[in-house]
N, C-alpha and C positions, 0 to 999 in steps of 0.2 A: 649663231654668230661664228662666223670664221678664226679661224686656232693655229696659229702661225709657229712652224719648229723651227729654228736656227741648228745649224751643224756645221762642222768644219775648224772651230777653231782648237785652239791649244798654245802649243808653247813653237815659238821661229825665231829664227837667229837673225840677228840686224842685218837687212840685204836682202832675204829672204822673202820669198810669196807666199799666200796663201789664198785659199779659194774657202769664201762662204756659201751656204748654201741656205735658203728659207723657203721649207714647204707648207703649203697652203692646204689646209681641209677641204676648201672648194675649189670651184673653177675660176681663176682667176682671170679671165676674159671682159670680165666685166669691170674689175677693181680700176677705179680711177687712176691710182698712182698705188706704187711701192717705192720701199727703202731700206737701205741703211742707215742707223744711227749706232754713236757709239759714245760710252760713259766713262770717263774717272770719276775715284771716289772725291769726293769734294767738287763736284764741278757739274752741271747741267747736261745734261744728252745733248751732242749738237748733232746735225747731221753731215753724214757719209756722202750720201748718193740717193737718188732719187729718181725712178723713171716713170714716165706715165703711161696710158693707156693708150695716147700714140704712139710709143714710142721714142719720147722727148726724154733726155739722160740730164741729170746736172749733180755737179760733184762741188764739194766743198775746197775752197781753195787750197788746202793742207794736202789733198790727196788728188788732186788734176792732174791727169798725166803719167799718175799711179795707179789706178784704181780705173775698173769698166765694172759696171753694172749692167747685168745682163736679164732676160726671163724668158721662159719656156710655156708657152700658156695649154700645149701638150701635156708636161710635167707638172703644172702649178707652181714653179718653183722662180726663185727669183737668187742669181749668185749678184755676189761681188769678190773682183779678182782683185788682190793688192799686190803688186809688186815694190821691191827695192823701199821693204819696210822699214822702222826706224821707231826707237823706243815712245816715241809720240804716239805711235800707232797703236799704244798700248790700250787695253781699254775692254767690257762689255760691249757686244756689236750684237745690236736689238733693229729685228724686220720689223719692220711696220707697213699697215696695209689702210690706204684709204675705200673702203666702201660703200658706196650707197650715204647715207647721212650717217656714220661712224668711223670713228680710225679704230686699229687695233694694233697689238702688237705681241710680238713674241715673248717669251722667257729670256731672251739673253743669249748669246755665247761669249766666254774667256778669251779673250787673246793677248798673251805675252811674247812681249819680241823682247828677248836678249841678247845681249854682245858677245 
């Protein structure tokens, strides 16, 4: 089964970008779709961002216009870039990989955006 690492986040000042990164164990050529999702505590994982295996991108209304999700199927890697963040954006941001008949998803990474 595919083993998906999150990296990139940390702490950013209100305004500020940052860039995620999720690497894939295998080759991701094949995977139907990827994503971004992200959690607060008390509140269901909604999602981020999501692109398919065409190619096809769709973002969550909160972050349209902020946010590109991107993948490298050389790297296995799937970013999303946020710009002009804001305490909303606070949150665990978990990759997720649709393949084959199974989803999977990473461990997580922390992101706090401060004032």
């Amino acid at each position: 089964q595919v083993q998906l690492v999150e990296s990139g986040g940390g702490l950013v000042q209100a305004g500020g970008s940052l860039r995620l990164s999720c690497r894939a164990s295998l080759s991701i050529g094949s995977f139907k779709a990827m994503g971004w999702y992200r959690q607060t505590p008390g509140n269901e994982r909604e999602l981020v961002a999501t692109i398919t295996a065409g190619g096809q991108t769709n973002y969550a209304g909160s972050v349209k216009g902020r946010a590109t999700i991107s993948r490298s199927i050389t790297k296995n890697t799937v970013d999303l870039q946020m710009n002009s963040l804001d305490s909303d954006d606070t949150g665990v941001y978990y990759c997720n990989a649709a393949v084959g008949g199974y989803v999977t998803w990473g461990q997580g990474t922390q992101v706090t955006v401060f004032s």
